[in-house]
C-alpha positions in Angstrom: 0.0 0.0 0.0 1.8 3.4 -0.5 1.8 6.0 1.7 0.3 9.4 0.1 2.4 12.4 0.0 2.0 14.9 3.0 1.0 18.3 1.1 2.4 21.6 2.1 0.2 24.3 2.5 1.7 28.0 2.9 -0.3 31.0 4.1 1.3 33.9 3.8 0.1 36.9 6.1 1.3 40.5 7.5 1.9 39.5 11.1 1.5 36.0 12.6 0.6 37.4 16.6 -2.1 39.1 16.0 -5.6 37.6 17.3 -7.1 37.4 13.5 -4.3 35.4 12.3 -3.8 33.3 15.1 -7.6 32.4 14.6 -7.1 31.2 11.6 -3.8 29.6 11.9 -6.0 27.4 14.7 -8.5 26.7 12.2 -5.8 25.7 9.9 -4.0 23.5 12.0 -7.5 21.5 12.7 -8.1 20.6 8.9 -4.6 19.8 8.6 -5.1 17.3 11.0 -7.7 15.7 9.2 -6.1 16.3 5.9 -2.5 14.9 6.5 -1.2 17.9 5.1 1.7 20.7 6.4 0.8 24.3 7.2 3.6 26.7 6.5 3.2 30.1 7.8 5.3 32.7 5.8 4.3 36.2 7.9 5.2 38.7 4.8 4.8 42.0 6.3 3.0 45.1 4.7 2.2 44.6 1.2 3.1 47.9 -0.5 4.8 49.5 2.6 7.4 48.8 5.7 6.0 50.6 9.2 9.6 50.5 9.9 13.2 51.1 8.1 13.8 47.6 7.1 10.5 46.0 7.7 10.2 45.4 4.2 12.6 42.5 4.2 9.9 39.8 6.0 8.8 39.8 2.3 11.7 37.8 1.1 9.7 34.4 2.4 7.6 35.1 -0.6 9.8 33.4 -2.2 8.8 30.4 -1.2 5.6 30.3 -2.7 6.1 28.5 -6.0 5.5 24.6 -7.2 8.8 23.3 -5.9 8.5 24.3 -2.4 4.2 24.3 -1.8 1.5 22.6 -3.2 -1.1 25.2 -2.3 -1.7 28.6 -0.8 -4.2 31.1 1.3 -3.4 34.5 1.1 -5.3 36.8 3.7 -5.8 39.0 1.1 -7.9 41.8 3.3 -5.1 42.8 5.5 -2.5 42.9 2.4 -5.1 45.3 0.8 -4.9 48.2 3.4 -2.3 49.9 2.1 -2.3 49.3 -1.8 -5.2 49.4 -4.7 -7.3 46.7 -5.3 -5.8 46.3 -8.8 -2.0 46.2 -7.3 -3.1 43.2 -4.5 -5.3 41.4 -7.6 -1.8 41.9 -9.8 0.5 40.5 -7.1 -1.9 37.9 -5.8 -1.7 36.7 -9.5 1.8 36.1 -9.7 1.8 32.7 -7.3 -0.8 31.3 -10.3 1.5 28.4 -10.3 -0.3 26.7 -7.3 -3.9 26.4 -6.2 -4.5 29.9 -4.3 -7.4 30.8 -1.8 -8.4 34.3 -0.8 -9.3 34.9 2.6 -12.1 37.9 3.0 -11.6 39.7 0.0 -13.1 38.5 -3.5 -10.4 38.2 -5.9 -12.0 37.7 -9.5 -11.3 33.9 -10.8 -9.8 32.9 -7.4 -11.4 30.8 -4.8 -12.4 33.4 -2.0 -13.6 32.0 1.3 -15.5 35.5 2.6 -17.0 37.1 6.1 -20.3 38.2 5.5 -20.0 41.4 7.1 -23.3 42.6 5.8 -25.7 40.5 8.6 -23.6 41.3 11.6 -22.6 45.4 10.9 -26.2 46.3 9.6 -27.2 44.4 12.8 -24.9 46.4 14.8 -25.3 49.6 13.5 -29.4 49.3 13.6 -28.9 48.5 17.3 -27.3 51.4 18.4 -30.1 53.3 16.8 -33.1 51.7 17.7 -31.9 50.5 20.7 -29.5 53.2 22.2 -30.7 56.4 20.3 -28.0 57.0 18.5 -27.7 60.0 15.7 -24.4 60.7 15.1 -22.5 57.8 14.6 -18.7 57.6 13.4 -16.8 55.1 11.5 -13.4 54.4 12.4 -12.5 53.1 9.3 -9.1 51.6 6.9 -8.5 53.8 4.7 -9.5 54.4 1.1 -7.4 51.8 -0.7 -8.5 48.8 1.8 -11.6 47.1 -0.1 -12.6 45.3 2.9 -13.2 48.8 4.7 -14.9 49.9 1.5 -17.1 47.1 1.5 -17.7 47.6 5.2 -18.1 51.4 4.7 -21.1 50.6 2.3 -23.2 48.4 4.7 -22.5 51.5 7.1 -24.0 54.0 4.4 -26.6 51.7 3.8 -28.0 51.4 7.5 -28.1 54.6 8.1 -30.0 55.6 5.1 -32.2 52.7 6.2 -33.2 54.5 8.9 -33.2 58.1 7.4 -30.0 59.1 8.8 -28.3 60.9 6.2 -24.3 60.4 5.8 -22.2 62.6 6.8 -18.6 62.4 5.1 -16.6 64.2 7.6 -17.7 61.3 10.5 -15.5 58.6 8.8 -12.3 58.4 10.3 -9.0 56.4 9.0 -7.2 54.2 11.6 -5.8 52.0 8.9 -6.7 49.5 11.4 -3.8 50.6 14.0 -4.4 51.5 17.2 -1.8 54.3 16.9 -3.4 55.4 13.8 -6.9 55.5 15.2 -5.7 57.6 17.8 -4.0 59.8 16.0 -7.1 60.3 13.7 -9.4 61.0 17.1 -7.1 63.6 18.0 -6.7 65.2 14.4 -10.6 65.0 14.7 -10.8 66.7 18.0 -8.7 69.4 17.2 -10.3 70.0 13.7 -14.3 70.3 15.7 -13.1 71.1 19.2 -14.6 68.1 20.7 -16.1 64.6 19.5 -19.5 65.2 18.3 -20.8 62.1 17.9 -22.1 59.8 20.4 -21.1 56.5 19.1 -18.4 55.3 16.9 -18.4 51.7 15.2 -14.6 50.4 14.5 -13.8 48.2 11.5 -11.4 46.3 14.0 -10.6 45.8 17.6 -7.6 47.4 17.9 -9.2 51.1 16.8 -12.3 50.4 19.4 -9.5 49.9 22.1 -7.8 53.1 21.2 -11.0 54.7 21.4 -11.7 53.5 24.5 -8.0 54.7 26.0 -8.7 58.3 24.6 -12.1 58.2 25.8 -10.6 57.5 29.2 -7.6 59.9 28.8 -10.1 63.5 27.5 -12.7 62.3 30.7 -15.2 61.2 28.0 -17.6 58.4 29.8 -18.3 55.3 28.3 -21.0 54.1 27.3 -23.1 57.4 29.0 -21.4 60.0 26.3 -19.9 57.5 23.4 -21.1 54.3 22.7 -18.4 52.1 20.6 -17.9 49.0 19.1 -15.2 46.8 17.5 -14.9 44.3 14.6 -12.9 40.7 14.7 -14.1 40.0 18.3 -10.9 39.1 19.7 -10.6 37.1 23.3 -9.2 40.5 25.0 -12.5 42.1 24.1 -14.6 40.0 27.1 -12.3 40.7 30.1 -10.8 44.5 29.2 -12.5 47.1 31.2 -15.2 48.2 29.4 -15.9 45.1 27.3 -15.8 45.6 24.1 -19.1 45.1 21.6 -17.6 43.6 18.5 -18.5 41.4 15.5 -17.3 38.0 15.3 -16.3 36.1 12.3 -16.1 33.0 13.1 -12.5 33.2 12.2 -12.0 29.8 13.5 -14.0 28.5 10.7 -13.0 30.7 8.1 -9.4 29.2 8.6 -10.6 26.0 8.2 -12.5 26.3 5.4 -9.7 28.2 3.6 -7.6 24.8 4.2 -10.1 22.3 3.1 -11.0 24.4 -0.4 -7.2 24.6 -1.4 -6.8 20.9 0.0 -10.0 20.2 -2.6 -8.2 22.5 -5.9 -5.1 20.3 -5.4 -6.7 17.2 -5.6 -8.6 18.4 -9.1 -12.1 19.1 -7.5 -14.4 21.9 -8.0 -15.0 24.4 -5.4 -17.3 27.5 -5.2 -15.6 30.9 -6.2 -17.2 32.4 -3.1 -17.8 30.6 0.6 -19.4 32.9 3.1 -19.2 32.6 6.4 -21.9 34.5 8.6 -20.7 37.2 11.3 -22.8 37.8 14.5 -22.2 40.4 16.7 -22.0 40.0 20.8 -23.1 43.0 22.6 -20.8 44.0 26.1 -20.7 47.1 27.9 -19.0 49.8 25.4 -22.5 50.0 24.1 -24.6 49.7 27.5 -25.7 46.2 26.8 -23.9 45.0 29.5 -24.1 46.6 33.1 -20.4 48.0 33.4 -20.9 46.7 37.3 -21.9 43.3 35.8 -19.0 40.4 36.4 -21.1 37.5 35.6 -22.1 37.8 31.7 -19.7 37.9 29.1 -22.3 39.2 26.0 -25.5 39.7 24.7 -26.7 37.9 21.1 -28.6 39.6 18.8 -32.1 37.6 20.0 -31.2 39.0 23.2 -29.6 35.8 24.5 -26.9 36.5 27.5 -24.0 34.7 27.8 -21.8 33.9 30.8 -18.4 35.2 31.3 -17.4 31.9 33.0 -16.3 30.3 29.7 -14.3 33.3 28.7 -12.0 33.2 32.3 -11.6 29.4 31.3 -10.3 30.0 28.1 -8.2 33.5 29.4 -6.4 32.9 33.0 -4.9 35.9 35.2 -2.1 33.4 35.1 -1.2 34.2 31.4 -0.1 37.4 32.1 2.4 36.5 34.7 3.9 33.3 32.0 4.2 36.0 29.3 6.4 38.4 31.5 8.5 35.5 32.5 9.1 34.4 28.8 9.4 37.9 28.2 12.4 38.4 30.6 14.3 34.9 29.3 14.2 36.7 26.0 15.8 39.6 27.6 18.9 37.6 28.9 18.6 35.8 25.0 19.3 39.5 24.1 21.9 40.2 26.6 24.0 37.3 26.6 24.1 38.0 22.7 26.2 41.0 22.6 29.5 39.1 22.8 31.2 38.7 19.3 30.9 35.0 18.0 32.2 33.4 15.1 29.4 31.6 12.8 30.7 28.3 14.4 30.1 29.2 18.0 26.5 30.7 16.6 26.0 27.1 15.3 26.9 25.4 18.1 24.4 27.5 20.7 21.6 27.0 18.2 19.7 24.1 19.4 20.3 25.0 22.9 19.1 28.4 22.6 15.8 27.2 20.5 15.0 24.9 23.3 14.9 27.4 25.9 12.3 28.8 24.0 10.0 25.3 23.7 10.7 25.2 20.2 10.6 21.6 19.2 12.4 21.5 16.0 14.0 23.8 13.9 16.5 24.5 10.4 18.2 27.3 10.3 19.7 28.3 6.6 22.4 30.3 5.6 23.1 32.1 2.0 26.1 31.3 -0.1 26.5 35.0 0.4 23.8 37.8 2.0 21.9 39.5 -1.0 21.8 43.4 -0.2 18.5 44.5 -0.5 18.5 48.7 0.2 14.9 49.3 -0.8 11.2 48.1 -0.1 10.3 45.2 -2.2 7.4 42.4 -2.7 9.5 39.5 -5.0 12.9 38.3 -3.5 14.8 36.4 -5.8 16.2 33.8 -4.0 20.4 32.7 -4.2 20.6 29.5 -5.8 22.5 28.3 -3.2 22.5 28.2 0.8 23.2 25.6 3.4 21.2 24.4 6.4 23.4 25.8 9.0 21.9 24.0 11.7 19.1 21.8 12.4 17.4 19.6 15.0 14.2 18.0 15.7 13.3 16.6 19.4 10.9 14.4 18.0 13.4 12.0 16.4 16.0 13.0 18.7 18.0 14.3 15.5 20.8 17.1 15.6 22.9 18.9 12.9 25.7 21.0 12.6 27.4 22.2 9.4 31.1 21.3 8.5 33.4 21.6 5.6 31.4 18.7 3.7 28.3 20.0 3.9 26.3 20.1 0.7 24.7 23.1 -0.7 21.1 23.1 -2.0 19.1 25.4 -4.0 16.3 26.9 -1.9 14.3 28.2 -5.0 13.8 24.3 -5.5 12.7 23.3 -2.0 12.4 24.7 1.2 14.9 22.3 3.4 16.9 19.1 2.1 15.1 15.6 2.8 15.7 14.7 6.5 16.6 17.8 8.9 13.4 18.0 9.9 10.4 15.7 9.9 7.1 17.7 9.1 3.8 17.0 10.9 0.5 17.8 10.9 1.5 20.9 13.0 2.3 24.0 11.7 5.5 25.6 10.7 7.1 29.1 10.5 9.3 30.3 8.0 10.9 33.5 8.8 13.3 35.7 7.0 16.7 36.4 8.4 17.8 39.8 7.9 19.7 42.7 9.3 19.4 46.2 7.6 19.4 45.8 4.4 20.9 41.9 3.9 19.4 39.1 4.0 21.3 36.5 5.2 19.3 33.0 5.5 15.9 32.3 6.7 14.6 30.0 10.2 12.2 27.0 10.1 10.8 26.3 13.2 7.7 24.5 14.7 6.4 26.6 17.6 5.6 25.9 21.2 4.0 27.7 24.2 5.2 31.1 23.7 3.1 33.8 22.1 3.5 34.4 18.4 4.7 38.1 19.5 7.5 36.1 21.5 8.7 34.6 18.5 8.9 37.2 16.5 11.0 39.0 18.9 13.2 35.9 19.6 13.4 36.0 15.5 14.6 39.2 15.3 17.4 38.9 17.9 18.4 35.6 15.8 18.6 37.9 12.6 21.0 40.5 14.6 23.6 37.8 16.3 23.5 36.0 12.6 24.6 38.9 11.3 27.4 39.8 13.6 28.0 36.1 13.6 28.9 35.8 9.6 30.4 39.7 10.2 33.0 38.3 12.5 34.0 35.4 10.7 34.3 37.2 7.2 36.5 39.8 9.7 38.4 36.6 10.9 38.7 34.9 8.0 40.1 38.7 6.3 42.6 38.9 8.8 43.5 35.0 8.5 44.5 36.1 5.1 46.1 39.4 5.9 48.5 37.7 8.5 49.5 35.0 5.5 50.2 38.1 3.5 51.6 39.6 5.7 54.0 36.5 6.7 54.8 35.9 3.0 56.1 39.3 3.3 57.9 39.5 6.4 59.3 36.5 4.7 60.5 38.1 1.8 61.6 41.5 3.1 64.0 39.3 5.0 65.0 37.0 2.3 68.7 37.5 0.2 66.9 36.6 -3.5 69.9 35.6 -4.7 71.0 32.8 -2.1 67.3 32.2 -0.1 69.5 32.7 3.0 68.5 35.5 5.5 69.6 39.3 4.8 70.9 41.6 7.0 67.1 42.6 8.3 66.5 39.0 8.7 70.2 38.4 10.6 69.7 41.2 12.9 65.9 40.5 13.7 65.7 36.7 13.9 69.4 36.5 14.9 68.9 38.7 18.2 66.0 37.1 19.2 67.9 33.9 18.8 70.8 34.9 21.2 67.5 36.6 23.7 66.3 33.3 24.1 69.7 31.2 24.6 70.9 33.1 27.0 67.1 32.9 29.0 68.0 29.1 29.0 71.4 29.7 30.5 73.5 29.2 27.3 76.2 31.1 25.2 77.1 30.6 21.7 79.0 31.9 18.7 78.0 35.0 16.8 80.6 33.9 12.9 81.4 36.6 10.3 82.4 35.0 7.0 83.6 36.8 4.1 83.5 35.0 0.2 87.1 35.1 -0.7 88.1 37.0 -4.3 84.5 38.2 -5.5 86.0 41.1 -7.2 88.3 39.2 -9.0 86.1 36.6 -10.1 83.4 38.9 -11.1 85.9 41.0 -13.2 88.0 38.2 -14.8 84.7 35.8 -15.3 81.4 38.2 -15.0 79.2 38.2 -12.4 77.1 35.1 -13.3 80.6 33.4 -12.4 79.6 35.1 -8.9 76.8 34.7 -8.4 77.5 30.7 -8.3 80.6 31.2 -6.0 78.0 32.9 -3.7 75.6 30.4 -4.1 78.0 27.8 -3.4 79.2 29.6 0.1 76.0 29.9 0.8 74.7 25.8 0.4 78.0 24.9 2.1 77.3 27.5 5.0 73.7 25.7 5.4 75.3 22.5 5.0 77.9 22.5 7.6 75.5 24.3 10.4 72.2 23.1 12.4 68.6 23.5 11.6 68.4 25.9 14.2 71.4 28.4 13.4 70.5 31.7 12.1 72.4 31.7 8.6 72.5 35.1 6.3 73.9 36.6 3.5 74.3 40.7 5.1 75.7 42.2 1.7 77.7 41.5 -0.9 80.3 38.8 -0.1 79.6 39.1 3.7 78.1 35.8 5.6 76.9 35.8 9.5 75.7 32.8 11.6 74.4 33.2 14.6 75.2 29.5 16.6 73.3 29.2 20.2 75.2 26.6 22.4 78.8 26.0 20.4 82.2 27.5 21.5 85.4 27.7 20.3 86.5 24.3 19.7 83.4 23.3 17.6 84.3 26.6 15.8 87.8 25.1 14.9 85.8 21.7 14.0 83.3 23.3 11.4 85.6 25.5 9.8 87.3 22.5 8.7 84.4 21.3 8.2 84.1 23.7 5.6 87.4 24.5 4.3 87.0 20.2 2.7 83.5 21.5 1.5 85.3 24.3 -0.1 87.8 21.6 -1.4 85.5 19.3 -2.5 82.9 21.9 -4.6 86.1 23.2 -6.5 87.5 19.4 -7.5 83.8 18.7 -8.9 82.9 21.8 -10.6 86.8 22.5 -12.0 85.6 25.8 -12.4 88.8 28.8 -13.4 88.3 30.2 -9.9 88.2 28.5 -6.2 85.6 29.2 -3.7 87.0 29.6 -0.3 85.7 31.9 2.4 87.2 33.2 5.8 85.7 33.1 9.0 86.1 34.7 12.0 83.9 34.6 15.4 82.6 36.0 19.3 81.6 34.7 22.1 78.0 36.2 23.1 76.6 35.6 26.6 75.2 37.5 29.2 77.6 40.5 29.4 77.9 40.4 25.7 74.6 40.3 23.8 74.2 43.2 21.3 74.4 41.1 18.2 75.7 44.7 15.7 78.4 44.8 18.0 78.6 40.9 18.1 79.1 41.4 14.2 81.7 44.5 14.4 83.9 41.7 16.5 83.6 38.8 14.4 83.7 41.0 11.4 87.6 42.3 13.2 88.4 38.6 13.6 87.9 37.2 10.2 89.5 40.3 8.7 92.5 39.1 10.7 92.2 35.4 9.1 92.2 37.4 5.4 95.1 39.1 6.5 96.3 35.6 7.3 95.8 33.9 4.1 97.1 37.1 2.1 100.4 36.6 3.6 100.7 33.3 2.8 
């Protein structure tokens, strides 16, 4: 029977912590489950902007969606569209045509789109804080002009109101661009424009603006829900135990992720799904509308038949004890941090890799590296990928399997699949891909399968992974540079003490090497001789025979000299026909031995070469020890003593 092939699923979306996302990502997970397939999430950032200098380089994971790394794709097309036209996100959304792609609520034309049907819940919403509450004036905190779900949205607003013969007033809708920073801004750009907020409720396209709201409400002494009613959208779990509660719409985004995973599952295996799923919204009413008794402790919400719901589930699902977990996890990230600001090699980085993961209850994880970081100075939304990277390090707890690169390590092209077979060994669970970058390189990315922390942890454990990375492959490049500097710079220490013509030392090689050779005899406790040799005749041979004829009488002193004395003797040519050793340990009667030595050496080189000159040389030497140890004046002394043996010879 043969096993079918686990499919890989990718859903690529702006930021992986927030409440929508990790709604859907648990939807997700549950059809994978029944579906034997892998979830990949690839958080992108902003499509068509970075909120911060290099922001923009989350995109590179992009990348990744193509036939050779994923067999499907949802795209949470809605919050990709804030910030870009509805063309532009159609356009780019387009370009991944090469797999099955699903659209999460926002109706792409031609492409599966699995939608919230905003229209029930906000018409429901907005005609109960008229009828019910009395409202007139109500604002919109809205997206901004180039989001089409806030357009869409926008519409069912203008259409309730009309329904009840309010008539819409233009200057009451408000552009948050679904930030809480945003929304505040735009309250107090309001305030400031009018003198005051003159409307008495305001209905927020997302939680986030309806708690920003709330905190300027707070902050200008503006009572909730006596003076401004306001409501939220997304109905995330904060909303039932922040003080107010927040009246929101949910989406059942629970469901929408899992039906967005079981229509791309369907498109792979060739079977026909409907262009457009909805899936119904229903709003729960709390106490930033008055529904809810801001006294009451007891009920969590009210339904739209009026139904009241306890709280008691809610405290189940959200314990006071989370809050104390995410400050601890919050401060072992901090000592992460710290204990990264030592400089490491990319080797040491390796080896703390699985150790530092762990910490963090991440089960198994791949971390890859580029051939070479790609610079990437300016906002983008394709990243070509290298063709070649390496998985730098990998482990995975659930086959007890670890890895660490070394010099054999294979390199693999990561436009043609997103790890090599067997680093890790994907489940049913979902997996992150993450982009590892540091200003404007990118330099690898991270799979890892997450554990207890919040997604917000991760992200931030991410980003300090990215920075000691960096510094990481910085420091060995800087190594690696000054590894080859010092071999340059030996090669030419090397030669700048070389004689070319005999390889021997000169007279900077003698007098450095040579001193240091005498420093560290007499630190053991021994003398030695410091010899002066001089090439007899090298004018005469060079005039009678030319200096090639020279040249080889040199040479010839020069393979005898190294010939006669030890390994360890410091040999050079100083200048012209002028020879020094420098001999730790002998004295004068091995002096008398190896000029004899080489006076037959002499002998014996003149017999086999029968040249029309003899090579003979003349030596003369010095004690050194402790009270004698300068070697130039070592030299001036042997220098007197062979002059005296050329005197010598001249004579006779």
């Amino acid at each position: 029977m043969s096993v079918q092939k686990r499919l890989r699923i990718g859903f690529i979306i702006n930021d992986s912590s927030t409440d929508y996302s990790k709604g859907l990502v648990k939807g997700m997970t549950e059809a994978c489950k029944n579906l034997n397939c892998t979830l990949f999430i690839l958080p992108a950032g902003e499509f068509g902007m970075s909120y911060s200098q290099y922001g923009y380089q989350k995109r590179a994971v992009v990348s990744f969606i193509n036939n050779n790394c994923l067999d499907g794709l949802i795209f949470s097309s809605a919050v990709h569209g804030s910030h870009v036209t509805f063309e532009a996100l159609v356009d780019y959304i387009k370009t991944f045509s090469d797999i099955p792609v699903v659209s999460l609520n926002l109706e792409i034309p031609g492409i599966p789109s699995i939608l919230a049907d905003c229209e029930p819940g906000l018409e429901h919403m907005v005609s109960h804080l008229i009828t019910r509450h009395k409202c007139k004036r109500i604002a919109l905190m809205s997206a901004g002009e180039t989001s089409k779900e806030a357009e869409e949205r926008t519409a069912v607003y203008k259409k309730t109101l009309e329904k009840h013969g309010i008539p819409f007033d233009e200057s009451l809708i408000l552009y948050g661009f679904f930030s809480y920073s945003m929304a505040t801004k735009a309250l107090e750009d309001y305030r400031v424009k009018n003198h005051f907020l003159d409307f008495d409720a305001i209905v927020c396209l997302n939680d986030y603006m309806a708690y920003a709201v709330v905190d300027y409400c707070k902050q200008n002494h503006i009572a909730i829900p006596e003076q401004m009613k306001v409501t939220g959208f997304d109905d995330i779990p904060k909303t039932s135990i922040s003080d107010p509660t927040i009246t929101s719409i949910n989406q059942q985004i629970e469901l929408q992720g899992k039906l967005s995973l079981e229509t791309v599952f369907s498109m792979i295996n060739k079977k026909e799904v409907p262009l457009v799923q909805k899936v119904p919204t229903k709003v729960r009413y709390r106490q930033s509308c008055g529904c809810i008794d801001l006294n009451e402790s007891y009920f969590d919400y009210e339904t739209e038949d009026f139904t009241v719901v306890s709280r008691e589930r809610a405290f189940r699902n959200i314990s006071g004890s989370e809050w104390l977990i995410r400050k601890d996890q919050l401060v072992q990230i901090q000592n992460y941090y710290l204990n990264t600001q030592g400089q490491i090699n990319i080797y040491q980085f390796t080896g703390n890799f699985q150790f530092i993961m762990n910490n963090f209850d991440i089960s198994a994880a791949a971390l890859v590296i580029y051939e070479k970081p790609v610079y990437k100075p300016t906002l983008f939304n394709h990243f070509r990928m290298p063709e070649q990277a390496f998985v730098l390090a990998a482990y995975d707890n659930s086959i007890s399997f670890s890895y660490k690169r070394d010099e054999h390590t294979v390199p693999f092209n990561p436009n043609n699949m997103i790890l090599p077979e067997g680093y890790l060994t994907f489940s049913n669970d979902p997996y992150f891909i993450v982009a590892l970058s540091n200003c404007e390189y990118q330099y690898g990315y991270l799979v890892y399968k997450p554990g207890s922390y919040d997604e917000t942890m991760y992200d931030l454990i991410c980003s300090i992974l990215s920075l000691q990375m960096a510094g990481a492959y910085k420091t060995s490049k800087d190594m690696e540079e000054r590894a080859k500097l010092d071999e340059s710079n030996k090669v030419l220490r090397q030669i700048s003490r070389t004689d070319e013509l005999t390889q021997l030392l000169n007279r900077r090689g003698l007098l450095e090497l040579g001193q240091e050779s005498i420093d560290l005899s007499l630190k053991r406790g021994k003398t030695g001789l410091v010899i002066f040799g001089d090439l007899d005749e090298l004018k005469t041979i060079n005039d009678n025979y030319g200096h090639d004829k020279g040249d080889k009488a040199l040479k010839a002193i020069s393979n005898i000299l190294s010939y006669t004395f030890r390994n360890n003797d410091i040999i050079a040519r100083i200048g012209g026909d002028e020879f020094a050793i420098v001999a730790p340990g002998l004295d004068a009667r091995t002096f008398v031995r190896l000029k004899d030595k080489i006076i037959k050496e002499c002998a014996e080189w003149n017999l086999k070469n029968n040249e029309e000159f003899i090579v003979s040389v003349s030596l003369g030497y010095t004690l050194f020890n402790d009270q004698s140890f300068a070697l130039s004046a070592l030299l001036l002394e042997a220098d007197a003593m062979q002059y005296k043996e050329k005197r010598l010879k001249k004579k006779k």
